[in-house]
C-alpha positions in Angstrom: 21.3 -4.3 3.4 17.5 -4.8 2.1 17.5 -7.6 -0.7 15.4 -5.2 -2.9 17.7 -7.2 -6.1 14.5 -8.3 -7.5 12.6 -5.1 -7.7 14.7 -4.3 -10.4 13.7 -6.7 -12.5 10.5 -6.5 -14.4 9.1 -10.4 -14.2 5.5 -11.5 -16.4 2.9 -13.7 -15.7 0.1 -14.7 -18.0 -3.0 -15.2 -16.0 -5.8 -17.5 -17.2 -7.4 -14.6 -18.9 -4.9 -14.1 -21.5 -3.7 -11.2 -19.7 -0.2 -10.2 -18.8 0.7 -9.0 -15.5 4.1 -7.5 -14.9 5.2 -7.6 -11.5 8.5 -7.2 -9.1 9.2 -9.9 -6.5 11.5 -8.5 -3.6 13.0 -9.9 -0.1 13.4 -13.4 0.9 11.1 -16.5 -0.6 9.0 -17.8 2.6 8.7 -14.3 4.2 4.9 -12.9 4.6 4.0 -11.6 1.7 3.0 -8.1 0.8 1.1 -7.1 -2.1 1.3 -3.4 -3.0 -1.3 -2.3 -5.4 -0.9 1.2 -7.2 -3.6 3.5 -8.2 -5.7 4.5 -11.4 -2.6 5.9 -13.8 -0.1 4.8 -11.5 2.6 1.8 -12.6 4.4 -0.4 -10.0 7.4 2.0 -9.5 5.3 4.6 -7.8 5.5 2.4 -5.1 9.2 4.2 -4.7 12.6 1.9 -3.6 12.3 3.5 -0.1 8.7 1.8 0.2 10.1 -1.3 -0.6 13.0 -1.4 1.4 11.3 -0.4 4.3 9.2 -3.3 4.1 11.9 -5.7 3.2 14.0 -4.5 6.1 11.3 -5.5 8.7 11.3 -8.7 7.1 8.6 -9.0 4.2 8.2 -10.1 0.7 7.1 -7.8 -1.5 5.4 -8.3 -4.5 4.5 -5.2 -6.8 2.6 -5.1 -10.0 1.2 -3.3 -12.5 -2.6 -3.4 -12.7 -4.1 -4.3 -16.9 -4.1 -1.1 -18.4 -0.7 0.5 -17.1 3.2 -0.2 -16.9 4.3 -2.9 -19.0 1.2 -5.6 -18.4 -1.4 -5.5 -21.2 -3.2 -2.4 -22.3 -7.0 -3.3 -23.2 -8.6 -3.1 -26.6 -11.7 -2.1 -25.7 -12.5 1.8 -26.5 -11.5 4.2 -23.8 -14.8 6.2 -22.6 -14.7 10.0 -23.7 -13.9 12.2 -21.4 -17.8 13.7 -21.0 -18.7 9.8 -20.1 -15.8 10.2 -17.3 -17.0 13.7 -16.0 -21.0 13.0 -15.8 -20.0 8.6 -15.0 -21.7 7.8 -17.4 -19.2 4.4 -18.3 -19.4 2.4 -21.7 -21.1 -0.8 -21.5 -17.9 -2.8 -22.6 -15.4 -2.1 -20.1 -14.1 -4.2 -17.6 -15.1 -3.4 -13.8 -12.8 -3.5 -10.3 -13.6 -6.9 -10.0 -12.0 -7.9 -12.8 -8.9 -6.0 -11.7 -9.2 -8.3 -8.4 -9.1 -11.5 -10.4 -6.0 -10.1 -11.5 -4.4 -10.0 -8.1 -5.7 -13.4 -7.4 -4.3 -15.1 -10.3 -1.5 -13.6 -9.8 -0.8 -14.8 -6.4 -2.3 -18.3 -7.9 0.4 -17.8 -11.0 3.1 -17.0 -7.4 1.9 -19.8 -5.4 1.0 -17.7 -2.9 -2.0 -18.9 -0.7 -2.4 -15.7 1.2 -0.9 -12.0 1.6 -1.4 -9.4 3.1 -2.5 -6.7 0.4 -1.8 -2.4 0.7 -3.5 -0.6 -1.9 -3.5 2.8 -3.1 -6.5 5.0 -4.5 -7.7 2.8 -6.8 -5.7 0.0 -5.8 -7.2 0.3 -2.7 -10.7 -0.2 -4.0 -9.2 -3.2 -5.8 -8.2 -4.9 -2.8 -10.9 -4.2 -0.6 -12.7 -6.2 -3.3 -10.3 -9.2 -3.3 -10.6 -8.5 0.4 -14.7 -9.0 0.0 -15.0 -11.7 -2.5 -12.4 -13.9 -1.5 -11.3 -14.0 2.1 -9.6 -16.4 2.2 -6.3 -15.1 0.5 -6.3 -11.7 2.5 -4.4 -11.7 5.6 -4.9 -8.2 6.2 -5.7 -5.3 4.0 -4.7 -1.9 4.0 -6.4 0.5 2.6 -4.9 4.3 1.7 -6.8 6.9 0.6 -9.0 5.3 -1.1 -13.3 5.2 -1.2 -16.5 3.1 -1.4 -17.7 3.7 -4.4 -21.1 5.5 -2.9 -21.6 9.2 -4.7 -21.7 11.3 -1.7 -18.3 10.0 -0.6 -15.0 10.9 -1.5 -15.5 13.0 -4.6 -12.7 15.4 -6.2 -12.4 18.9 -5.7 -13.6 20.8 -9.0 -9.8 22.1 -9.0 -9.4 18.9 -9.4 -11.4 17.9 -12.1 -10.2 21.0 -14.1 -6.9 19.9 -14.4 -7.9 16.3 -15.0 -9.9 17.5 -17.7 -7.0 19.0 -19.4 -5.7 17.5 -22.4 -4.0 13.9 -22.5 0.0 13.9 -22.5 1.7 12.8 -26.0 5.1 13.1 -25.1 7.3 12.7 -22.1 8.2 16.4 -21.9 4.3 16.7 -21.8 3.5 13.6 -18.8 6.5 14.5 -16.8 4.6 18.3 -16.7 1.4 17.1 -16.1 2.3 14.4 -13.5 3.9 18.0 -11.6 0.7 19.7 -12.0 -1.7 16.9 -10.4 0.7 15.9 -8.2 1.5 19.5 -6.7 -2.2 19.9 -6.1 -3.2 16.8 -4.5 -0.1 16.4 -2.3 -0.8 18.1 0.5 0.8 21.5 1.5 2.2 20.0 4.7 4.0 17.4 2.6 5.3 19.2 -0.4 6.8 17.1 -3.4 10.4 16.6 -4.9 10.0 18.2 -8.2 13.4 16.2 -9.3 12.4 12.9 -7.8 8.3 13.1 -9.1 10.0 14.1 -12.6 11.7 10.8 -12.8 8.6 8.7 -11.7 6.8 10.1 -14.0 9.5 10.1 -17.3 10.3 6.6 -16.3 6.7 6.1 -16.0 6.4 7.0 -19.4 9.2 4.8 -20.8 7.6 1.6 -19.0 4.6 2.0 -20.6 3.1 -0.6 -23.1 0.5 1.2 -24.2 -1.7 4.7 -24.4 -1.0 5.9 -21.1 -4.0 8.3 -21.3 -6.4 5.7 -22.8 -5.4 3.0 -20.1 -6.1 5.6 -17.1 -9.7 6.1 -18.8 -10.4 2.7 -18.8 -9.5 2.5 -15.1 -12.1 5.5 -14.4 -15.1 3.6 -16.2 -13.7 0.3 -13.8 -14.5 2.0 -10.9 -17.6 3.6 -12.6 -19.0 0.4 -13.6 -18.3 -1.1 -10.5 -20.9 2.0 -8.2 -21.2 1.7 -4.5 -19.7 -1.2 -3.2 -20.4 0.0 0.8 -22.7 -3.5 0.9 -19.8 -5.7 -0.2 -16.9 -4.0 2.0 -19.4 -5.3 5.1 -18.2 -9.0 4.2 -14.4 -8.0 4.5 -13.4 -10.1 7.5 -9.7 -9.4 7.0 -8.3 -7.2 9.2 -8.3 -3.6 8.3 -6.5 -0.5 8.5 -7.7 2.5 6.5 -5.0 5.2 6.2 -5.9 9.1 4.4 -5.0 12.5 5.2 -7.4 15.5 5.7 -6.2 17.6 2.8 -7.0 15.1 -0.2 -8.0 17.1 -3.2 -8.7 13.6 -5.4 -10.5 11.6 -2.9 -12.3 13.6 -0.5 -11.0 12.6 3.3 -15.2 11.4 3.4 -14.3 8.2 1.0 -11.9 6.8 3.7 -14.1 7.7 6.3 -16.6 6.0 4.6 -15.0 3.0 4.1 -13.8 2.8 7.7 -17.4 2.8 8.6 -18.4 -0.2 6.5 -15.9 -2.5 7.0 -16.0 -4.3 10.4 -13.7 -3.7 13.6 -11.6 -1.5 10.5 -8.8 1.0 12.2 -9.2 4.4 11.1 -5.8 6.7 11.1 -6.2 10.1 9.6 -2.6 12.1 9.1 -3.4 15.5 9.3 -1.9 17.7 6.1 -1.7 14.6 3.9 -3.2 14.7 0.7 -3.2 12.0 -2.3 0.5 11.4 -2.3 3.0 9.5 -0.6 5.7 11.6 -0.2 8.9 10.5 1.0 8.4 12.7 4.5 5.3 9.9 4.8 7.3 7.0 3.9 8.6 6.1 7.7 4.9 7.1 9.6 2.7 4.8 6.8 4.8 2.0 6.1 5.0 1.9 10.3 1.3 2.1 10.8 1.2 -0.7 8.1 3.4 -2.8 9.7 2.4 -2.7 13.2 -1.4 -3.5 11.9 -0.1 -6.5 10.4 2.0 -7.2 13.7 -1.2 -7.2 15.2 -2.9 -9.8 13.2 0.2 -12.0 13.7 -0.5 -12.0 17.5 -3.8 -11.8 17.5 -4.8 -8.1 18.0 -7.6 -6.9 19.3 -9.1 -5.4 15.9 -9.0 -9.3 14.6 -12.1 -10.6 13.7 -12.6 -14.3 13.0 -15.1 -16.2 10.1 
């Protein structure tokens, strides 16, 4: 059996910013790291126990957090941005950007002692570790990247169905998130990969419960990040980790362009598209992506092809 003991324990660090990070530590200490990022909105358990133990079985350590602004690590006090700031980007001055969010993964691993990982980010957390990835090198084995964008305009943009029910009014209860996270979710999936109303009800509910702060103000927040932080294609050309970029070609929230896009600017990058996947990780996609993500790393261990060298 896995040793996935320690994902069910919620663990804190306080990082030289004052911040709090919660994170989960599971599989065996001296095992390669892997650092699972979630996406805007998202807390650590949407990385779900079968991701984990998948990665645990084939030998990993797996570290999962919560970025600042969702799950239990510290909700921000600046203003959120309203939501005709989101819709036109047009981000407050005062927010924080993406590469805070990536000092926040490095000083975590610092807070870990953990020289290096190997980092998998989602949406968001994708952009957030492409920009560890770019700024500092040297703690990024690999980097996986899922369905996730360059920041550039013309690149992995939502659907206006999409925006519509985005736009909709912010959950204030649980009854309320639990129905909303069904709506979004149901629409970004992927028809080829439907969802598990059941399962999806208790991510989001449990979600809900984790949460230290305004759920809905935090996910604003995380917007104007990766507003304030624009096109980043010029930085993602200074990744030398190795990269894989994983999306589907029925994403509704970032358009199958972004991670075509990204692929494109990042050197030597491997480029798998899943045809009917949308912006979900449903647990039909569990086996194929966590197996794509482990052979890539596989690869940098023996020195793949795809490697490229400082």
């Amino acid at each position: 059996m896995p040793d996935t003991a320690g994902a069910e324990a919620d663990r804190f660090a306080i990082l030289p910013s004052g911040i709090r990070i919660c994170y989960r530590d599971a599989g065996k200490r001296g095992a390669p790291v892997i650092l699972l990022i979630p996406g805007m909105g998202e807390d650590l358990t949407y990385w779900t126990d079968s991701v984990l133990d998948a990665f645990v079985e084939r030998g990993f350590r797996v570290i999962s957090m919560d970025n600042r602004d969702s799950g239990r690590s510290t909700f921000m006090r600046t203003p959120p941005p309203a939501v005709w700031r989101q819709v036109i980007a047009r981000p407050r001055p005062d927010g924080y950007t993406l590469a805070d969010m990536a000092t926040d993964v490095a000083d975590l691993l610092d807070h870990l002692g953990i020289d290096r990982a190997h980092l998998v980010g989602r949406s968001m957390g994708g952009m957030i570790a492409q920009t560890v990835a770019a700024a500092e090198p040297e703690r990024v084995l690999t980097l996986s990247s899922l369905y996730s964008t360059t920041g550039h305009r013309k690149v992995g943009q939502p659907a206006w169905s999409t925006m519509k029910i985005l736009a909709g009014p912010a959950a204030r209860s649980r009854t309320d998130a639990v129905r909303a996270h069904l709506l979004i979710t149901k629409h970004i999936a992927g028809a080829a990969y439907p969802i598990d109303d059941a399962a999806e009800a208790a991510i989001a509910a449990n979600a809900w419960d984790r949460a230290a702060g305004d759920i809905a103000a935090g996910s604003a927040r995380q917007i104007q990040a990766i507003q304030l932080s624009g096109d980043r294609t010029e930085q993602l050309r200074r990744i030398n980790a190795p990269t894989l970029v994983i999306n589907g070609d029925r994403d509704l929230l970032v358009s199958p362009s972004g991670g075509a896009a990204t692929a494109a600017a990042i050197p030597s990058a491997q480029h798998i598209v899943v045809p009917g996947m949308g912006h979900h990780l449903t647990e039909a996609l569990v086996t194929p992506i966590t197996d794509h993500i482990a052979r890539h790393i596989e690869r940098q261990r023996h020195g793949g092809a795809h490697v490229r060298h400082p």
